[in-house]
N, C-alpha and C positions, 0 to 999 in steps of 0.2 A: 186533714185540716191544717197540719202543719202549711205543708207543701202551699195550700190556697191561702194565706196569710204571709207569704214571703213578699218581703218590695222590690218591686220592677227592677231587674238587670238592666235595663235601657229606661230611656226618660220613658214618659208617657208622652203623645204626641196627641197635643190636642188644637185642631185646627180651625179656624175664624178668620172671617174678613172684618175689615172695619165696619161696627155697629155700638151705637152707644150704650146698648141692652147688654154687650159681653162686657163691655170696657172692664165692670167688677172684678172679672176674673184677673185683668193684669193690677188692677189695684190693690188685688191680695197678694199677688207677686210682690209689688212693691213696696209694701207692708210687712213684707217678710213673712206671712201666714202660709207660704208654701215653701220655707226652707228646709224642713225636714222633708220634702214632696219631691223627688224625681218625678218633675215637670217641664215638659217643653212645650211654652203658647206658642203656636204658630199664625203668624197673620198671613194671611191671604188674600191676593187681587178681588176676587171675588167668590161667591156662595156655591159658583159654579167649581170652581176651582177646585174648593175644599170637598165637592160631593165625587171630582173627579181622583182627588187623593184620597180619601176615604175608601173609595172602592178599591185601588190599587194597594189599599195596605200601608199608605206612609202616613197614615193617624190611627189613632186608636181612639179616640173621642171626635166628634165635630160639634159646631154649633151651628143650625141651621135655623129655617122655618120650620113649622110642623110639615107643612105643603111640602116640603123639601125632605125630608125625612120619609113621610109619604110616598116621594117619588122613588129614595134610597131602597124604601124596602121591597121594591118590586123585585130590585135583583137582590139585596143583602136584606135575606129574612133574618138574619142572628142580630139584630141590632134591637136595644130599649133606651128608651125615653126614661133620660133620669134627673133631667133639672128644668122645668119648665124658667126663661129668663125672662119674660115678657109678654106683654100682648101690647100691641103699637094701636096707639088711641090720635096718630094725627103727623105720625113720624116716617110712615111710609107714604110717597105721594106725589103725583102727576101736576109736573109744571109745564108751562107751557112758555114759547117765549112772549115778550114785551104787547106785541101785536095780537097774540090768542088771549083771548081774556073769555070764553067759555068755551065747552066742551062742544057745543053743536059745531064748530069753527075748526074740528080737529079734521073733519071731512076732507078727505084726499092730501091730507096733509101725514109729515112724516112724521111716527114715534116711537123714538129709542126706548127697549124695556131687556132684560136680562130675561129671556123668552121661557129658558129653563129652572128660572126660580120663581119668587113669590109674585117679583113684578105683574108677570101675566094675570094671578089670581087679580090684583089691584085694579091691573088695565082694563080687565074683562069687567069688571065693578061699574067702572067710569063709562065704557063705552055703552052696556046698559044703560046707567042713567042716562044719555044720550040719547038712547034712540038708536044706537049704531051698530054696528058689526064691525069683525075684525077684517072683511071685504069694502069697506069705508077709509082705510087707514093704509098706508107704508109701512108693515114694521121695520122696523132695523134693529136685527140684533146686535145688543151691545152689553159686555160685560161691566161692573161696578164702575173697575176703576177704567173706564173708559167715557162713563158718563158726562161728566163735566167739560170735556174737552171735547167731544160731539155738540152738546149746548151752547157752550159759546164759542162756537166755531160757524153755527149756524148748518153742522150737518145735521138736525135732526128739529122739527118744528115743537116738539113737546118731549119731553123725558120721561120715564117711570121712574123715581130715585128717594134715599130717604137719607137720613142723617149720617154725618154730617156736611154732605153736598146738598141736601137741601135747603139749610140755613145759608149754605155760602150763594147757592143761586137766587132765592130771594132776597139776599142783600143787591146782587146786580139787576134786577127790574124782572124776575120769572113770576108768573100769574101762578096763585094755585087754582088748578082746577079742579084735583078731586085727590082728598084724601085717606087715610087709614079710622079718621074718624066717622068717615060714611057707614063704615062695615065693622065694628066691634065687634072682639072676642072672633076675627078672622085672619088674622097676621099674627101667627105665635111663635116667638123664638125659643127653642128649646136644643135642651144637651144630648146626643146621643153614644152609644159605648156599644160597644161589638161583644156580645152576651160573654162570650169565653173570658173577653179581658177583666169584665165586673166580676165574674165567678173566679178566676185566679187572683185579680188583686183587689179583692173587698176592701183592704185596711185605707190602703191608694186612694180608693175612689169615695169612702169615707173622707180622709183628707182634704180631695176637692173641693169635696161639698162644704166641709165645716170652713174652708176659707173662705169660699166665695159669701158664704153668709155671716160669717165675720166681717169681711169686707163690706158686703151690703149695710151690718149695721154701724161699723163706719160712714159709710155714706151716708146715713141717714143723721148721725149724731154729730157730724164734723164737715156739712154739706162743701163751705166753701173752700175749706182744705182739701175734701177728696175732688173736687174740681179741679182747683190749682191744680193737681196732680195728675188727673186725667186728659189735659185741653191739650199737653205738648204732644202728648200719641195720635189727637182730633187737628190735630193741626188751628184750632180755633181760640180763642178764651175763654177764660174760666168761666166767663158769665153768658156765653153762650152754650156751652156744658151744661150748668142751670137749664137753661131755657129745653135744652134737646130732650131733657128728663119728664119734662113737661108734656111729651109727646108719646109716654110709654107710662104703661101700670107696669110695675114688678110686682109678683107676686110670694108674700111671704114663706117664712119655713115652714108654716100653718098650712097656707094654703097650696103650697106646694106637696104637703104632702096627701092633701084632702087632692089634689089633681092627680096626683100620681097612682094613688090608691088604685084604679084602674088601669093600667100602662097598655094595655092593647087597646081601650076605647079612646086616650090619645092618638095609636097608629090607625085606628077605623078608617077605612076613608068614608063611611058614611056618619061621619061625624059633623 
């Protein structure tokens, strides 16, 4: 018991692309609530990235979708769901450009989606409500941070993309055509840990947790403070920060742990 209560000889490496759902976690960084925490946040191009580090062993945590997790455990069965961050109510979502202004329009036309993450879950949503199949469409695979610059570059006729390139594409005229609000309680961001690493460092990943919800009730109690503080890493402003939050449930330490309670009918995939 000793031995399994020791802290980390090396950081923890816990890896993430830009999502407004994690941003908490650097906000307790910032906060100081993880100074006593051998922690290293790692940001990451994209979701794909972090599942490609994950498997090679250069994290020890990730934040992913469930979908995405899902897909992790086919090959790493040793991994649990231990902080559910989100369910995205309107923040993941299919634009399209200037000239598409509905989904039936997407026909033979070209759409960037991040093929091996949530994206597809989304796209597949839309093209249903369409009427369409994925034999209707171009895909182009295109990682996060490649999004935006496919878009307005005019290589791709629609995108699959969510915050905070979402907000920045419909500032420049993108149509929404279909979002995370069509599918509730279907885009969940959640924390995953490599079972050995929670079983040797319990106190660690205690830790985590108690800051990020520290930090969460910062956010809650000092909204446009923790803003200000999070828009320079969103590249946006603070009052757009606002707005992206607007776009996701977090769910409490309550209800977090009323979720968790079951941790393998999270990984179901017939969930």
């Amino acid at each position: 018991m000793l031995t399994g209560c020791k802290p980390p000889e090396k950081p923890l490496r816990l890896g993430s692309n830009i999502w407004i759902g994690y941003e908490t976690l650097h906000l307790a960084q910032k906060q100081g609530y993880y100074d006593d925490l051998v922690l290293k946040l790692v940001q990451m191009p994209s979701a794909t990235d972090v599942m490609h580090a994950f498997r090679h062993h250069m994290l020890e945590l990730a934040a992913l979708t469930l979908d995405e997790a899902l897909s992790l455990k086919q090959t790493e069965d040793d991994i649990q769901i231990i902080l559910v961050f989100d369910f995205s109510q309107g923040a993941d979502i299919l634009l399209g450009q200037p000239e598409i202004k509905t989904l039936a329009q997407l026909k033979n036309k070209k759409v960037g989606v991040e093929n091996t993450a949530v994206g597809a879950i989304l796209l597949d949503s839309a093209l249903t409500e369409a009427q369409l199949t994925s034999a209707d469409i171009k895909i182009i695979p295109l990682t996060a941070n490649e999004h935006q610059q496919a878009f307005n570059t005019h290589q791709v006729d629609a995108v699959v993309t969510f915050e905070p390139i979402k907000t920045q594409l419909l500032a420049q005229g993108a149509n929404n055509l279909f979002d995370s609000r069509h599918i509730p309680n279907r885009i969940v961001d959640v924390l995953v840990v490599r079972k050995d690493i929670a079983n040797q460092y319990p106190e660690a990943i205690q830790k985590l947790l108690s800051g990020y919800f520290k930090a969460l009730d910062y956010l809650s109690a000092h909204p446009t403070q923790a803003a200000e503080k999070i828009a320079p890493r969103m590249h946006v402003s603070s009052d757009t920060v606002a707005k992206q939050y607007d776009g996701i449930k977090i769910p409490s330490r309550i209800e977090n742990i009323a979720l968790l309670r079951h941790d393998q009918a999270l990984l179901s995939p017939t969930r």
